[in-house]
C-alpha positions, 0 to 999 in steps of 0.5 A, spaced: 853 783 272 850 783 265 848 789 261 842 790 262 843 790 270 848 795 268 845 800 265 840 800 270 845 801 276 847 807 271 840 811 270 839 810 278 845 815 278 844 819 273 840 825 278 845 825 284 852 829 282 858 826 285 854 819 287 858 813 285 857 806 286 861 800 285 861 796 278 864 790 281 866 788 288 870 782 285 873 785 280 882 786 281 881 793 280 876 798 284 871 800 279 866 805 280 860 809 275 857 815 276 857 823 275 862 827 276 861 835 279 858 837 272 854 831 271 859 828 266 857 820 266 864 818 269 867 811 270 872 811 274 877 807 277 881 808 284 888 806 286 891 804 280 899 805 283 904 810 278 905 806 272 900 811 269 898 817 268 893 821 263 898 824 259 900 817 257 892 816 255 890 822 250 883 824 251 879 824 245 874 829 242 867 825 246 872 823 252 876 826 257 881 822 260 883 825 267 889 822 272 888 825 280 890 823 287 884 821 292 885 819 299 893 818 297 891 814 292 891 814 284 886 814 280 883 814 273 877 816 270 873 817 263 867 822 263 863 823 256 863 830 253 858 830 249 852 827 250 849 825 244 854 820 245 851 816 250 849 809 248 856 808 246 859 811 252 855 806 256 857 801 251 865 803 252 863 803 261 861 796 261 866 792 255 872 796 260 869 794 266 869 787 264 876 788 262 878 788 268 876 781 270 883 778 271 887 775 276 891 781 278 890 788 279 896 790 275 893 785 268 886 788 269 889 795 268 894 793 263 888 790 259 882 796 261 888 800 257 889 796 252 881 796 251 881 803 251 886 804 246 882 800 242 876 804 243 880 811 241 881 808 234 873 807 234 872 814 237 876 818 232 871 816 227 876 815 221 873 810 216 877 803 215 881 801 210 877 795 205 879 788 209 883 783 205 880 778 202 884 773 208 882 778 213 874 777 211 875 770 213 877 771 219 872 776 221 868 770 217 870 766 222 869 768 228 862 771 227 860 764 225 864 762 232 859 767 235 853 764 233 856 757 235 858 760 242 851 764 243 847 758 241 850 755 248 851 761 252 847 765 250 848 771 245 850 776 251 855 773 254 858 770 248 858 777 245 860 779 251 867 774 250 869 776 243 875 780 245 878 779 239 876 785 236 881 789 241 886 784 239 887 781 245 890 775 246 884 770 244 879 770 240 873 769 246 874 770 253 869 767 257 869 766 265 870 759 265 873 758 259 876 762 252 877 760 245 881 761 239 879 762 231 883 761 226 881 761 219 884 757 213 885 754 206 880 747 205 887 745 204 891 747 209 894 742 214 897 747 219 894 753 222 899 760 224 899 762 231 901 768 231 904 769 239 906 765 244 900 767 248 893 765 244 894 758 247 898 758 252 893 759 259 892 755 266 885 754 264 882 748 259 880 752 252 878 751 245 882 752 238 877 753 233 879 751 225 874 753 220 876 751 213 874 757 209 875 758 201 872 761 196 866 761 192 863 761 186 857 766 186 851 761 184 854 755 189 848 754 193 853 753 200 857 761 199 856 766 203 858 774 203 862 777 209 855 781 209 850 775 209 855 772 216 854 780 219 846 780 218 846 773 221 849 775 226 845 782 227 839 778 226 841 774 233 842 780 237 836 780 244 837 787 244 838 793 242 844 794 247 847 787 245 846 790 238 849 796 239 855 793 242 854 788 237 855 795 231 861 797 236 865 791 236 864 790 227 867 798 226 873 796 231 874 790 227 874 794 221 868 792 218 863 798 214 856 797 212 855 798 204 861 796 202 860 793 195 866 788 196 862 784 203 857 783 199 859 780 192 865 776 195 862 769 196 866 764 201 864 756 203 866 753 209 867 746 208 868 744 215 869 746 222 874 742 227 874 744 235 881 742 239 881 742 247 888 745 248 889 741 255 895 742 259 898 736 254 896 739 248 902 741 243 903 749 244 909 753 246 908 756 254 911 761 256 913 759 263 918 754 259 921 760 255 928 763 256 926 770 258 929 772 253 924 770 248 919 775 248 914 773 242 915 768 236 910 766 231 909 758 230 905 752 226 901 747 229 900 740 225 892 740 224 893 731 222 898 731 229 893 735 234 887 729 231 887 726 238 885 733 241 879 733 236 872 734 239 867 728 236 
């Protein structure tokens, strides 16, 4: 279901107290939206096991998070408080719904969890601190991956992908396919990866390398973090996808009217995309004694030339 159809199931509610529908019949996880008794828009998930509780999810000031029994079965809900939340509550419904897209019931909840946890950053309203000039570049990047994928795909359902705002795993998540970005020196001859997990799946995926270095401010080719924003806004098909947009950029860290976004001028001087098939050269954690439980590595960018895309 994509945004729009979403948003349409929600205002077909919004007069009947206590109806809920469905989001997904697909989904791992019973995923409902609705009012609850006071009219409160509510997402709700049903049979979610003991693992967890509201206690262990703070409610925020523009969100009430309640843990309840229903039917002998446990049960999860999110209803907004403050109505002149709405649109970015919607927005939250749909990207937790969609975070539930996994294998098992028990990954979708964690990473529905995980989604929300991100998103109680966003609702407490602090403002970021200035990115450094390195965590620019892979903001950079992966807007500009953004724009790579949504010339393919679509704007939404790329938008809809980009995950790595929330810090999960990958950078993209699509249904059929992901991807990682990684940004580096023109230089450089490795990329980090920074745990076992970016590149490890059972599905064929994309490492995305985008060589990016500083600018003097007159070359014809650089660019500000704010330019790539704009671009990237200036792409958005509607003001839904806009606001998720808006939404995405806060959690990760980026503001509006940052001077230094504007005045620091990057290049790319070239971008290179690898399929990491079940041969390419990354750690999995199936062959890993269980007792590693993270490590961080490199990968050769000349060793991984085979794997390039023409």
């Amino acid at each position: 279901m994509d945004y729009t159809s979403f948003i349409k199931r929600i205002r077909s509610v919004e007069k009947t107290p206590q109806r809920y529908f469905i989001v997904d019949p697909d989904l791992p996880l019973s995923v409902y939206f609705g009012l609850d008794s006071v009219g409160r828009p509510t997402l709700l998930i049903e049979d979610i096991g003991k693992t967890f509780s509201a206690a262990e999810i703070p409610s925020t000031a523009q969100i009430l998070v309640l843990s309840f029994m229903k039917k002998e079965k446990a049960c999860l809900s999110f209803s907004l408080i403050t109505p002149e939340h709405r649109d970015v509550f919607n927005t939250l419904c749909y990207d937790l719904f969609e975070a539930t897209r996994r294998e098992s019931r028990s990954a979708a909840l964690m990473n529905l969890l995980t989604r929300f946890a991100a998103w109680q950053e966003l609702l407490k309203g602090a403002r970021p601190g200035i990115m450094s000039v390195q965590e620019q570049q892979g903001l950079a990047a992966e807007l500009l991956a953004l724009q790579y994928f949504a010339a393919r795909r679509g704007f939404e359902d790329a938008l809809d992908a980009w995950v790595g705002p929330f810090k999960m795993d990958k950078d993209f998540e699509f249904y059929d396919d992901w991807a990682e970005v990684k940004s580096c020196k023109v230089s450089a001859t490795t990329v980090t990866i920074s745990s076992i997990e970016q590149l490890d799946s059972e599905v064929e995926g994309s490492l995305l390398v985008y060589h990016i270095d500083r600018a003097p401010e007159n070359k014809d080719e650089a660019f500000s973090l704010k330019d790539v924003v704009d671009q990237t806004r200036a792409a958005a098909t509607s003001v839904a996808a806009r606001t998720m947009l808006d939404n995405k950029l806060f959690l990760a860290k980026y503001i509006d009217g940052e001077p230094e976004y504007e005045k620091r001028r990057f290049q790319v001087y070239c971008r290179d995309i690898y399929k990491v098939t079940d041969q390419f050269p990354c750690l999995h954690r199936s062959a890993l004694v269980t007792a590693v439980t993270a490590c961080q590595y490199s990968i050769s960018l000349p060793a991984i030339e085979e794997y390039k895309e023409v």
